[in-house]
C-alpha positions in Angstrom: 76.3 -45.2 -95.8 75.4 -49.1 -96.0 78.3 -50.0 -93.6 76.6 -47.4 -91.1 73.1 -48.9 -91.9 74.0 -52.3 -91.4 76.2 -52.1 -88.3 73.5 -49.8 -87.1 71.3 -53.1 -87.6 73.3 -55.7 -86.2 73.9 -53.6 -82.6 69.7 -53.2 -82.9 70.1 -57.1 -83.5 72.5 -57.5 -80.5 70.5 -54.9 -77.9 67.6 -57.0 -78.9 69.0 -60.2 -77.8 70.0 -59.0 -74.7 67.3 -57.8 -73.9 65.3 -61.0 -74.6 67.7 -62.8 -72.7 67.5 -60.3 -69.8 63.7 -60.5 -69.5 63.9 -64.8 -70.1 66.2 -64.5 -66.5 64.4 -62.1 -64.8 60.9 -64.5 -65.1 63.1 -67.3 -64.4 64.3 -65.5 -61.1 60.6 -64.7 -60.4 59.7 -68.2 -60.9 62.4 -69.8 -59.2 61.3 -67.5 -56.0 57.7 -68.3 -56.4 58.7 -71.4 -55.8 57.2 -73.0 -59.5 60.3 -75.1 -60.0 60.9 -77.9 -57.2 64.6 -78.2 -58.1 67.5 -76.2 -57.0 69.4 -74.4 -59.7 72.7 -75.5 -59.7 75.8 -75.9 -62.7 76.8 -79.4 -63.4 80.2 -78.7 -63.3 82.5 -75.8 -62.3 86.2 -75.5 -62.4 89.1 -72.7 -62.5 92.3 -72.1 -63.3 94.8 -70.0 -64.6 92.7 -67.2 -65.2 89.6 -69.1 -67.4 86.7 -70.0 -65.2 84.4 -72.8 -66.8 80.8 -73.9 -66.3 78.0 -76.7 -67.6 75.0 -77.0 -67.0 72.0 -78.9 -68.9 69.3 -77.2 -71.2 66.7 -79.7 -72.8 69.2 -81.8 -74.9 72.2 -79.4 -75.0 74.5 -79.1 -72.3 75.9 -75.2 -73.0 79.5 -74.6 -71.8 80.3 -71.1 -70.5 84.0 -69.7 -70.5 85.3 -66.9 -69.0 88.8 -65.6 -70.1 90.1 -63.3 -67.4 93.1 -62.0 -69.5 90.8 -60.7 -71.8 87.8 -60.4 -70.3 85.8 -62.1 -73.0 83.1 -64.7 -73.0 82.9 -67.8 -74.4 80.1 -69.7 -75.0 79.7 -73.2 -76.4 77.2 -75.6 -77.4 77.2 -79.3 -77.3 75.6 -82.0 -79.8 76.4 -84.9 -78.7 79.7 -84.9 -80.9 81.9 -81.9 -80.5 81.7 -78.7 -79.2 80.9 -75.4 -81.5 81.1 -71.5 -80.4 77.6 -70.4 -80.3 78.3 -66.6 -78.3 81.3 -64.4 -78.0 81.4 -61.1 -75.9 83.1 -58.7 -74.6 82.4 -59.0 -70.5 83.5 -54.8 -69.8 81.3 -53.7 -73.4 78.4 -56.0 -71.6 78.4 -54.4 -68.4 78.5 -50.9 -70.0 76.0 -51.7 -72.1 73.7 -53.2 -69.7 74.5 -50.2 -66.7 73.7 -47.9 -69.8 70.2 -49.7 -70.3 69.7 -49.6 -66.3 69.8 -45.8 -66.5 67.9 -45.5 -70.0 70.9 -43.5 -71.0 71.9 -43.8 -74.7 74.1 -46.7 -75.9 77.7 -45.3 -76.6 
């Protein structure tokens, strides 16, 4: 029954975050719109190949790398601290989308 409990707990955890994180890009959208920001949004760096899509782009003092494995449909997320790189976010790109068209409808997570 704690194994049920605590996973039970971490996709609360999860659903949470993603929803944070979903309502922090919304504003920002809204803001950027509004016109608030007098810069352009744009990634510091792009490239692609082979079936792994990569991005940078600056936050405050860390400069996030997103990765996007297209064999397995995962993503990648890294952080930078000035010495090496360290995974900060993994996730399933197909559970995402499901999860987030599931939240669109209000329809119960699987």
């Amino acid at each position: 029954m704690s194994e049920h409990t605590s996973a039970s707990e971490n996709s609360r955890g999860v659903g949470t975050a993603l929803c944070l994180s979903a309502a922090t890009i919304g504003a920002l959208i809204i803001a950027q719109g509004a016109g608030f920001f007098d810069t352009r949004a744009s990634a510091d760096m792009t490239s692609s190949s082979a079936g792994v899509s990569m991005m940078t782009t600056r936050s405050g003092n860390t400069e996030p790398l997103f990765v996007v494995d297209d064999r397995t449909e995962t993503l990648f997320v890294y952080k930078h601290d000035q010495t090496r790189f360290e995974l900060w976010a993994k996730h399933s790109l197909p559970e995402l989308f499901t999860e987030a068209r599931a939240r669109s409808v209000g329809s119960p997570r699987p």
